[in-house]
ZAVEXTI-205864 format. One record per residue (C-alpha): residue in one letter; x, y, z. Coordinates in nm, 3 decimals. Layout:
a / X / Y / Z
...
//
This chain:
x / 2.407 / -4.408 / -1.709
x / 2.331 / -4.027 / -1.810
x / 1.935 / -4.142 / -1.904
x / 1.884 / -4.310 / -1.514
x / 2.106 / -4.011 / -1.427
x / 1.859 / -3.762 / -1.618
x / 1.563 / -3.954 / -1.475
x / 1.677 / -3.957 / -1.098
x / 1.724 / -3.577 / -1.131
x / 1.408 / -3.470 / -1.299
x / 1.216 / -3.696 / -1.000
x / 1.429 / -3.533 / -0.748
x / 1.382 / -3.222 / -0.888
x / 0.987 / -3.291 / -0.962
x / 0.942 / -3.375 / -0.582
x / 1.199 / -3.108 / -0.459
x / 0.928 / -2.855 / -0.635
x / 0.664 / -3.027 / -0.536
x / 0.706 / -3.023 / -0.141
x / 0.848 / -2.664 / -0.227
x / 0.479 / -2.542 / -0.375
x / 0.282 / -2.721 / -0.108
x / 0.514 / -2.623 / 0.157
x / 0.427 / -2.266 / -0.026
x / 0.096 / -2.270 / 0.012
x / 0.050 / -2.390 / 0.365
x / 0.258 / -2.073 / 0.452
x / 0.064 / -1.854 / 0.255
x / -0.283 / -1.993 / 0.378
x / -0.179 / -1.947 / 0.735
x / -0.043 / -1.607 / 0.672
x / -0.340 / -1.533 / 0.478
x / -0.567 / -1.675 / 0.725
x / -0.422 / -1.531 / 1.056
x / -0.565 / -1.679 / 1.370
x / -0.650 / -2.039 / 1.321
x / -0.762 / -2.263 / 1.545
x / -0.522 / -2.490 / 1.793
x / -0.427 / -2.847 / 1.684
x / -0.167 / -3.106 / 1.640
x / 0.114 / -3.030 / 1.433
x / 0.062 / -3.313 / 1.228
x / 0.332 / -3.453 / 0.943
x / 0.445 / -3.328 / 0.586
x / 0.134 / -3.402 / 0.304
x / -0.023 / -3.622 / 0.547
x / -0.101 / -3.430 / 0.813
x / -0.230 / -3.582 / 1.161
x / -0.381 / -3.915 / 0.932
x / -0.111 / -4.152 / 1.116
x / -0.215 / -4.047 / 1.450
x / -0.625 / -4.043 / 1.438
x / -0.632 / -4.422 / 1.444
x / -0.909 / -4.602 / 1.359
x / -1.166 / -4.423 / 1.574
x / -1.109 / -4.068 / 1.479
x / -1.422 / -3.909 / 1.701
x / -1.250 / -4.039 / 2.012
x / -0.897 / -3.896 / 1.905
x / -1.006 / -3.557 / 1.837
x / -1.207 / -3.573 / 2.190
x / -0.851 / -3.661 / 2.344
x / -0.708 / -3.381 / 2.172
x / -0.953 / -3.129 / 2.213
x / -0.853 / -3.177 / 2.585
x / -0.494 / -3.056 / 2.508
x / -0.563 / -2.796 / 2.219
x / -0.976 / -2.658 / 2.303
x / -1.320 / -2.715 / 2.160
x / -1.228 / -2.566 / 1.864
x / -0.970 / -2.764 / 1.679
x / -0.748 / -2.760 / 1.354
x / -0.592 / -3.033 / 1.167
x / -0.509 / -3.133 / 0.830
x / -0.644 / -3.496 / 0.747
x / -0.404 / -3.588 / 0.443
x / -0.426 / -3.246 / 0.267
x / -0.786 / -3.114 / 0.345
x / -0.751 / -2.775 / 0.644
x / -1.007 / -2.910 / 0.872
x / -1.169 / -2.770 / 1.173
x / -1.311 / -3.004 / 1.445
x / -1.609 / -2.853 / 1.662
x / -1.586 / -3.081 / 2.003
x / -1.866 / -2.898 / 2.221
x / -2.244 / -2.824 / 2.191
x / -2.193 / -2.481 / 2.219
x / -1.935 / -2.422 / 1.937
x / -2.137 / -2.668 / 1.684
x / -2.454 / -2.418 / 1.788
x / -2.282 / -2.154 / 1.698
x / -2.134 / -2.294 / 1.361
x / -2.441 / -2.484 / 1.254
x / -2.742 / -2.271 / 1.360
x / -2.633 / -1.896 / 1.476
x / -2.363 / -1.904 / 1.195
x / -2.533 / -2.169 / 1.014
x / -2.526 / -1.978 / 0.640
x / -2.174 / -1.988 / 0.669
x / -2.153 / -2.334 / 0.770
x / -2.375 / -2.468 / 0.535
x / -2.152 / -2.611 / 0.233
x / -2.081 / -2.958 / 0.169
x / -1.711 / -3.050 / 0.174
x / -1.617 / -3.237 / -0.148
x / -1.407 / -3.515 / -0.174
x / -1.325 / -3.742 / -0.425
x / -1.566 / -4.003 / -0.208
x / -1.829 / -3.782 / -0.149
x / -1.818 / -3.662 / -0.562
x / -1.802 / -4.049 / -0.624
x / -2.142 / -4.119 / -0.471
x / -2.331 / -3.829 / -0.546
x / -2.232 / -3.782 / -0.882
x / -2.055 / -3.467 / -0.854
x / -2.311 / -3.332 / -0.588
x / -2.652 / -3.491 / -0.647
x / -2.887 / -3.635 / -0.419
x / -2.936 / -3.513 / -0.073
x / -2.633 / -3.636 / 0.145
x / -2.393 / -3.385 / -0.079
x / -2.524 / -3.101 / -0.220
x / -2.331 / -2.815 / -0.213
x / -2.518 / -2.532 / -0.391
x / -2.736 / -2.383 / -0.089
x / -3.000 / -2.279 / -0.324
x / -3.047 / -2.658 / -0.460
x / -3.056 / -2.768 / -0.142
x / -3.312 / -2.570 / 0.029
x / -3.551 / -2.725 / -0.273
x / -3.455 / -3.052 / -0.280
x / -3.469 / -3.043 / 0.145
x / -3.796 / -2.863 / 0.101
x / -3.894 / -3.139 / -0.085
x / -3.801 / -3.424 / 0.114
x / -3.968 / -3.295 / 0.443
x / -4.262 / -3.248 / 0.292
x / -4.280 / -3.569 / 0.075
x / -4.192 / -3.793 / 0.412
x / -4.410 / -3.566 / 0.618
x / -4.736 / -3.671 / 0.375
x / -4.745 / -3.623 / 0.063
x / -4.485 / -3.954 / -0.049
x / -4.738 / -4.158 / 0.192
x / -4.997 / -4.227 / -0.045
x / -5.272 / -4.252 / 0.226
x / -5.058 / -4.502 / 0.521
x / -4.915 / -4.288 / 0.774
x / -4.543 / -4.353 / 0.915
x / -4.652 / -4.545 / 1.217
x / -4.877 / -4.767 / 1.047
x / -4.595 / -4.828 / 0.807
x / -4.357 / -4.916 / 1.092
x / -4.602 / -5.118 / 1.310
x / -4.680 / -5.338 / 1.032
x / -4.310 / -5.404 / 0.985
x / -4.221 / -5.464 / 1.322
x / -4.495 / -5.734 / 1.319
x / -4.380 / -5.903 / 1.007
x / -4.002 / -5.937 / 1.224
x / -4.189 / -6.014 / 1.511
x / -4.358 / -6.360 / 1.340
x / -3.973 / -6.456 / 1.216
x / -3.846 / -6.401 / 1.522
x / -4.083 / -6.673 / 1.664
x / -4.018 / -6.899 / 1.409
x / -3.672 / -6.919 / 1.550
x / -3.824 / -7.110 / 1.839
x / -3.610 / -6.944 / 2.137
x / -3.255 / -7.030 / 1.994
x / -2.957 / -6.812 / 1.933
x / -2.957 / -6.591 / 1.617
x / -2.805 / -6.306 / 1.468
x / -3.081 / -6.056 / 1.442
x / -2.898 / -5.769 / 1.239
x / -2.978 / -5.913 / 0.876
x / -3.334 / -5.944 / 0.866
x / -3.330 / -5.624 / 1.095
x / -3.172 / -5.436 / 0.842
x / -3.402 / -5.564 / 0.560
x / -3.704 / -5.487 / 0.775
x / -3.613 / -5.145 / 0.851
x / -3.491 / -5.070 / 0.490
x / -3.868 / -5.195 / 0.388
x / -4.062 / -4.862 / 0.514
x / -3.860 / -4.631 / 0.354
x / -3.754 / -4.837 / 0.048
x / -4.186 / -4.894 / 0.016
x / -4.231 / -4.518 / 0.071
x / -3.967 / -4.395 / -0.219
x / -3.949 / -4.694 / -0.428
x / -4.306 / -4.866 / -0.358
x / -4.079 / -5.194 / -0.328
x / -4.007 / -5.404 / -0.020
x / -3.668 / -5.559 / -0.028
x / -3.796 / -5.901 / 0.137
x / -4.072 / -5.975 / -0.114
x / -4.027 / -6.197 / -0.407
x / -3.909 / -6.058 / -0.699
x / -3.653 / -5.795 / -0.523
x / -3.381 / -5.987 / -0.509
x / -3.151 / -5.719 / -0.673
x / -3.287 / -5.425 / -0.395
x / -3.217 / -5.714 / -0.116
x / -2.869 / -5.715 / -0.217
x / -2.849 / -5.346 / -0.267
x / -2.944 / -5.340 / 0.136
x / -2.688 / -5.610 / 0.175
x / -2.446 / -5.372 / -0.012
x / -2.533 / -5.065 / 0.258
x / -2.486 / -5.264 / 0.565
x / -2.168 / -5.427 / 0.477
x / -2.021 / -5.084 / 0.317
x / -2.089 / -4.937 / 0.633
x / -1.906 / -5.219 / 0.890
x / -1.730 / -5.402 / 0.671
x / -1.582 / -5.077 / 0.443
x / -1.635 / -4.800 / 0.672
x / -1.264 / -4.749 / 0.755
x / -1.169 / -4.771 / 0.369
x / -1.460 / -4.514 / 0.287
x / -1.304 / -4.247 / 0.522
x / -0.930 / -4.330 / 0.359
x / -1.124 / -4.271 / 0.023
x / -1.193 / -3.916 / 0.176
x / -0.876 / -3.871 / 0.281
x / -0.624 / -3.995 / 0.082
x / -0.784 / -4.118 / -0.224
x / -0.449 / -4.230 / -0.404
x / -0.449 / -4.530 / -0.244
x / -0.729 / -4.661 / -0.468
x / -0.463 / -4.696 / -0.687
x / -0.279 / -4.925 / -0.500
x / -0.334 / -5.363 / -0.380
x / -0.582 / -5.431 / -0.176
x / -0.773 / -5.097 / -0.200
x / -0.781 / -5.108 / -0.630
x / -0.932 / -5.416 / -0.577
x / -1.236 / -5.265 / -0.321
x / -1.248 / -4.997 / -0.527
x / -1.300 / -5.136 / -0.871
x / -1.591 / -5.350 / -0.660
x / -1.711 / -5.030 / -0.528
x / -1.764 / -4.933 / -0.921
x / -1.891 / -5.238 / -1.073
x / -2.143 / -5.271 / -0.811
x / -2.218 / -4.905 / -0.808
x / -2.312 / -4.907 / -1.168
x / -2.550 / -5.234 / -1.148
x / -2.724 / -5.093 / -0.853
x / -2.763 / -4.752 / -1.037
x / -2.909 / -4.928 / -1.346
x / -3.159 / -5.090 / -1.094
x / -3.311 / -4.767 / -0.963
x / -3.252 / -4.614 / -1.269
x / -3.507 / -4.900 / -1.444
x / -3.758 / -4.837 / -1.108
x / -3.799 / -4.458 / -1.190
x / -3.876 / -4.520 / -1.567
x / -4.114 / -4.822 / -1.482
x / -4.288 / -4.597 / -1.254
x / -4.288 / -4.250 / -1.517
x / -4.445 / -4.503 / -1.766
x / -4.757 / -4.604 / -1.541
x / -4.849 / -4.242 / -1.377
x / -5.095 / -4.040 / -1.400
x / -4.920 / -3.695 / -1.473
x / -5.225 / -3.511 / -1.364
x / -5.251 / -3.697 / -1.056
x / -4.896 / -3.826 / -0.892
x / -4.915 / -4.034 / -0.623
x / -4.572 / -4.168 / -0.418
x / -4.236 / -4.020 / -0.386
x / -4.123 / -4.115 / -0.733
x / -4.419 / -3.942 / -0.912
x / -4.439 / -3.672 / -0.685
x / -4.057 / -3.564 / -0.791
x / -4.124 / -3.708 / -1.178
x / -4.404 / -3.459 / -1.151
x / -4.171 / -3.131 / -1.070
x / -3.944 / -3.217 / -1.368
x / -3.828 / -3.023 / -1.581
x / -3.799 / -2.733 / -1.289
x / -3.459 / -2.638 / -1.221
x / -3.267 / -2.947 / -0.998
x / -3.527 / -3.181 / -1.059
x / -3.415 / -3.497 / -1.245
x / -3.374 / -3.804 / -1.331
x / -3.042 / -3.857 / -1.207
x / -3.090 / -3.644 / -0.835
x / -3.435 / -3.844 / -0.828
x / -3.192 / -4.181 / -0.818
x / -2.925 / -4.044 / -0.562
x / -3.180 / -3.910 / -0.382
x / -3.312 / -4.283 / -0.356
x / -2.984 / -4.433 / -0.279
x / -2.941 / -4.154 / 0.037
x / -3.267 / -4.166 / 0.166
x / -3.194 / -4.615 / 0.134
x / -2.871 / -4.578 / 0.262
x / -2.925 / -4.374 / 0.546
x / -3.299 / -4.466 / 0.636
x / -3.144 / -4.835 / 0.709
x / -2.826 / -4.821 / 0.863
x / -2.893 / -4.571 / 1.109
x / -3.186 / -4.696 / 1.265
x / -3.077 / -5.067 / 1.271
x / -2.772 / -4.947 / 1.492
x / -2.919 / -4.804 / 1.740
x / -3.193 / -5.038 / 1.809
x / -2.916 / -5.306 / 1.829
x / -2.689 / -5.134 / 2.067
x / -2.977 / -5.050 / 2.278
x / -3.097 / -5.462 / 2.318
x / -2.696 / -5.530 / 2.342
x / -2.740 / -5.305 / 2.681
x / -3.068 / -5.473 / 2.767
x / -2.903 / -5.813 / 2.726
x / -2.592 / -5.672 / 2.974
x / -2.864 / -5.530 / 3.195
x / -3.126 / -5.767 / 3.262
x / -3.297 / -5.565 / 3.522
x / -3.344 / -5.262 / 3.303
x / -3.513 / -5.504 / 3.076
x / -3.746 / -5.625 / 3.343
x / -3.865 / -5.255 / 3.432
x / -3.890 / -5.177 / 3.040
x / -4.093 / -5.475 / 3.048
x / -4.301 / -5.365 / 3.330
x / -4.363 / -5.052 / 3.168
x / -4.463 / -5.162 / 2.890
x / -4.719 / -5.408 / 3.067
x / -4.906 / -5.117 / 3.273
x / -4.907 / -4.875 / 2.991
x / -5.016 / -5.036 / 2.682
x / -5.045 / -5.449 / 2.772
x / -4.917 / -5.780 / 2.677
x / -5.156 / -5.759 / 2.356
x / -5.172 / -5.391 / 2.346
x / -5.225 / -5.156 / 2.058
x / -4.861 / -5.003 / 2.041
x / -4.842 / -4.613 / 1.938
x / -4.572 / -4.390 / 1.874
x / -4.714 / -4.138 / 2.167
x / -4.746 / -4.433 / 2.397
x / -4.610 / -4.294 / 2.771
x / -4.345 / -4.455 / 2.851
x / -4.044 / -4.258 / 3.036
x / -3.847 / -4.545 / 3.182
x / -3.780 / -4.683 / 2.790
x / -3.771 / -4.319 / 2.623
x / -3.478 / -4.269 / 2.883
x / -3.307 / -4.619 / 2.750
x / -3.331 / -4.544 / 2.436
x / -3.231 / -4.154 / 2.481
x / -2.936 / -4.339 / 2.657
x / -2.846 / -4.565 / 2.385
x / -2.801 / -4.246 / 2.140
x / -2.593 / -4.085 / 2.349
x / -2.368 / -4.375 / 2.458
x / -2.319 / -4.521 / 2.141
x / -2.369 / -4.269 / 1.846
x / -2.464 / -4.449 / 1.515
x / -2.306 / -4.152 / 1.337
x / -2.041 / -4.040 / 1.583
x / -1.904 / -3.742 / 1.308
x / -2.136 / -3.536 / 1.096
x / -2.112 / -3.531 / 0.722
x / -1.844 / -3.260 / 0.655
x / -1.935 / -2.946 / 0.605
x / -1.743 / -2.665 / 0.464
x / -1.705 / -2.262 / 0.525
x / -1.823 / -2.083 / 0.190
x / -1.640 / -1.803 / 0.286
x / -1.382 / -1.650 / 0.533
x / -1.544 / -1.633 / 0.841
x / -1.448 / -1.551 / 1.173
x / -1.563 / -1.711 / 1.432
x / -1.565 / -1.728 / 1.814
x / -1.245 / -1.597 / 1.830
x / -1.098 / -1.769 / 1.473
x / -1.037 / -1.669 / 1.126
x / -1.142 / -2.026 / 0.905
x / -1.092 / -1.984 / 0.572
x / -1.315 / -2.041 / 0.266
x / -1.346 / -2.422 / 0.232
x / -1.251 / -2.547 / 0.492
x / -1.380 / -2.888 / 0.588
x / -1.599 / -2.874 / 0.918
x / -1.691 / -3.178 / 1.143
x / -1.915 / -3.181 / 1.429
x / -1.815 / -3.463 / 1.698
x / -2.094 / -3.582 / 1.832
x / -1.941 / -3.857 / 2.037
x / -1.757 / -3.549 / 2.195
x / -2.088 / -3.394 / 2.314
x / -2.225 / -3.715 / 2.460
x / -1.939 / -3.846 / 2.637
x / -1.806 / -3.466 / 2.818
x / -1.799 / -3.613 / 3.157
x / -1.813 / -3.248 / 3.236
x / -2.210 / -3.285 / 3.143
x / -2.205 / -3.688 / 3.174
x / -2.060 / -3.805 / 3.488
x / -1.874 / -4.164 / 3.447
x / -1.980 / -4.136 / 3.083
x / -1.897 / -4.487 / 2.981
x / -2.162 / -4.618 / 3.231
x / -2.525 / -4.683 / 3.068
x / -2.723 / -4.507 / 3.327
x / -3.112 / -4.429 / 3.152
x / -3.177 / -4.221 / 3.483
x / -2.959 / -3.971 / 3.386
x / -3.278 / -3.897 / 3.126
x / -3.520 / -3.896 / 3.406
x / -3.674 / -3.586 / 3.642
x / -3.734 / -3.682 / 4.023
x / -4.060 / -3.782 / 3.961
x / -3.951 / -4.049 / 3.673
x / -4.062 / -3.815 / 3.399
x / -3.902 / -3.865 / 3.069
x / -3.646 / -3.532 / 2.989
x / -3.564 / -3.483 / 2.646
x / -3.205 / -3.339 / 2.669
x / -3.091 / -3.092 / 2.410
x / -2.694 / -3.267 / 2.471
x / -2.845 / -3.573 / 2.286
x / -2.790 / -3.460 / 1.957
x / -2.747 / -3.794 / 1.731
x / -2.907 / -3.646 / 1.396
x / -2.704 / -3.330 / 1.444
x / -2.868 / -2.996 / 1.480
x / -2.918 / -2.706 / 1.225
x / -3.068 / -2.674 / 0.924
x / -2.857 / -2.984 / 0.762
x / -2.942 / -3.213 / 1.001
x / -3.073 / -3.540 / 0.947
x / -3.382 / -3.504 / 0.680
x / -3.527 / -3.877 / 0.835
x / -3.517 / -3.767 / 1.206
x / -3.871 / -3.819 / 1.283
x / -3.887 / -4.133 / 1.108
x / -3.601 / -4.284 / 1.230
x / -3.683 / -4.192 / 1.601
x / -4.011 / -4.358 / 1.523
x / -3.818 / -4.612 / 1.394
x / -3.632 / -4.675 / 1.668
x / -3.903 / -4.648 / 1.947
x / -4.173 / -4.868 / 1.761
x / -3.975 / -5.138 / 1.721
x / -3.789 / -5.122 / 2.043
x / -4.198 / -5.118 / 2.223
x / -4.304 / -5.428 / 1.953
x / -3.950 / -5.607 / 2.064
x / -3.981 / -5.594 / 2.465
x / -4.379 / -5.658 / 2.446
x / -4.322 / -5.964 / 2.306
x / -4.029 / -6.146 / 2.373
x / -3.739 / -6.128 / 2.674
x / -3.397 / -6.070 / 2.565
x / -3.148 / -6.273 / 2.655
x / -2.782 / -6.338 / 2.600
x / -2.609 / -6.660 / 2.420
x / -2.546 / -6.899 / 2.653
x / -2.251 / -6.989 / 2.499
x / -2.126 / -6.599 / 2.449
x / -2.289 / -6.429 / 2.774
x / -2.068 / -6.130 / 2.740
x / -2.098 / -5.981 / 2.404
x / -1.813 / -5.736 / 2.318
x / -1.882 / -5.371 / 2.311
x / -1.663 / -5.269 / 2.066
x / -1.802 / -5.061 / 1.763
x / -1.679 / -5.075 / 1.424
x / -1.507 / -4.818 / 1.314
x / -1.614 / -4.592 / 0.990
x / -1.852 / -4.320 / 0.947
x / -2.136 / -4.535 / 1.109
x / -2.053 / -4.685 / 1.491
x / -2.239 / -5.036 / 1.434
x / -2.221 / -5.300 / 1.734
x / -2.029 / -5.606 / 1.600
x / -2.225 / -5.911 / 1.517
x / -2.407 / -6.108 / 1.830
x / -2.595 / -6.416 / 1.904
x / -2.928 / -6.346 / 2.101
x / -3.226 / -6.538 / 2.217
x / -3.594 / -6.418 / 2.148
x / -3.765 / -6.596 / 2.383
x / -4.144 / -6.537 / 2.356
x / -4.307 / -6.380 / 2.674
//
């Protein structure tokens, strides 16, 4: 009886101190801190977690209509401020964008990157303005070994095209072989490997691994941000101790690409991404180990990304059959039934679709967290040194105070009065600043190129059997349209 007496006290005691100390520090940070931002009150160690729900972009949009723009909240025990309007992430991410410019760590984000490698999560801005400087100008030319982007694309887009024929006009899932075509130009550009040739059956699954960790484990990779205890417990020990066996075997795979290709180059003369960056070693953050994450990023978010939007924009077409026919139209006058297809076709009416389809349904509806690198005051604020920053995008495309009836897919909202395309700067779905998206340009061609190839061919049509497709998203850090049947039918 004293020993379980003993024990019961020092726990009670343990946790007494324990709440006591964080309690502690919350005072002293806000005291510290002075004028924070507005926000939900939120609960003891968890914070406002129990509340977000599984969509978190469109919670904090609600909110922000109670508390401002400019939003505070704990998520679990990370201070975080929420940015819910253009104007503020402008401020925060290009006029203050120095101060902006950190990368939040969490146990997730240390996880992937190996303690802040790769692209994605680099933290020190100095490393990162080389290894960005890098990556622009490696996918602007010098990674392309002779091929530009476009050719790249178009010849992909053509290999989907012939499968999609081969499917003779009945329903199919299009996503998977999607995916695998889309991961193909940039996995060919870094890696000099296409996923659906023989012999890559281990980089096939890796792309199998991306798309399924993004809808299938998106909502467990953002409770691995914020609250990453409950790894610890059934039925998350189990997806994590996946996460790391499968981790490691796909690491040993790119790991084995990079040596096969240092062992073949020609130092004097590098040729490819791989060489190009084998080449720079032993400067200061080039290695072997950021050369791999910087793979898996580019992989990761080069597929994903791009598949998601070009499949949310045929699920509209599908719902919208007359949209279709004026793409198709369009498409007819401007380049042909048997046209050569280029990037800088003109065509407004299917820019504006597509334009549409990033703002209705953002692939990435949150950016990657960000985090202050100093006390900073701003517009109004005092944020202290690291705190975790999010942009909402979603926010920004769905303000009906700039988007009337913003749940409606309206492409003329994109168009002048004389049907010219207008490029809106409130479409912002690779973020702005300095740490936006490093494949913009590529996935935009991406998206466009294989959208034109698509409605050239074939018309679009639903499942007979499922006519009204849901529009539900998944939720997680990518907004994916949930798996449909379609029909290809050759034009």
């Amino acid at each position: 009886m004293l020993e379980d007496l003993s024990w019961q006290s020092c726990l009670t005691y343990a946790l007494t101190a324990l709440v006591g100390l964080l309690l502690f520090k919350i005072l002293k940070h806000n005291k510290k801190n002075g004028k924070l931002p507005p926000g939900p009150r939120g609960f003891p160690l968890v914070g406002s977690l129990p509340s977000i729900g599984q969509f978190s972009e469109r919670t904090f949009a609600k909110w922000s209509k109670l508390h401002g723009p400019i939003m505070f909240v704990r998520l679990g025990s990370s201070p975080t401020v929420v940015l819910n309007s253009l104007e503020s992430m402008q401020q925060a991410f290009i006029k203050q964008g120095h101060q902006f410019n950190g990368r939040f760590r969490s146990f997730l984000s240390e996880f992937a990157s190996e303690k802040g490698h790769g692209i994605f999560f680099i933290d020190d801005i100095e490393d990162w303005k080389i290894q960005r400087r890098f990556g622009s100008r490696a996918l602007a030319g010098s990674a392309l070994q002779g091929r530009s982007l476009e050719s790249r694309i178009l010849d992909e887009a053509e290999q989907i095209c012939d499968l999609i024929r081969s499917k003779n006009g009945k329903p199919f899932v299009l996503e998977p072989d999607l995916s695998e075509t889309i991961s193909n130009v940039i996995n060919d550009i870094t890696i000099n490997r296409r996923c659906t040739d023989k012999g890559n059956e281990s980089l096939r699954e890796y792309v199998r691994y991306v798309v399924q960790g993004f809808r299938t484990d998106g909502f467990f990779y953002i409770l691995l941000v914020v609250a990453p205890w409950i790894r610890l417990f059934p039925p998350f020990r189990q997806l994590f101790n996946g996460m790391i066996s499968r981790t490691k075997a796909f690491n040993d795979m790119f790991a084995s690409f990079i040596d096969q290709q240092e062992k073949g180059m020609d130092a004097k003369n590098p040729s490819g991404f791989m060489e190009t960056f084998l080449g720079q070693m032993p400067q200061k953050t080039y290695t072997k180990q950021q050369l791999r994450i910087y793979i898996k990023d580019l992989l990761s978010g080069g597929t994903e990304t791009s598949t998601t939007s070009i499949r949310w924009v045929l699920l509209y077409l599908i719902k919208n059959p007359m949209m279709q026919r004026k793409v198709h139209k369009e498409i007819d006058q401007v380049i042909g039934r048997d046209g050569q297809i280029k990037y800088d076709s003109d065509l407004p009416y299917l820019k504006a679709v597509i334009q549409e389809g990033y703002r209705i349904r953002t692939a990435v509806p949150l950016t990657i967290p960000r985090r202050t690198n100093q006390d900073i005051e701003f517009m109004g604020y005092l944020i202290p040194k690291n705190t975790q920053v999010l942009g909402n995008l979603w926010a920004v495309h769905n303000n009906p105070e700039f988007w009337p009836n913003p749940e409606e897919f309206i492409p003329e909202r994109h168009l002048d009065a004389n049907g010219n395309f207008v490029k809106s700067d409130r479409v912002i779905p690779f973020s702005i600043g300095p740490r936006n998206c490093l494949g913009e340009n590529l996935a935009r061609m991406e998206v466009f190129l294989f959208l034109v190839s698509f409605l050239q061919k074939f018309d679009i049509l639903p499942n007979p059997n499922d006519p009204n497709p849901t529009f539900e998203g998944t939720p997680g850090p990518v907004n994916s349209a949930k798996h449909y049947l379609m029909i290809m039918r050759e034009r």
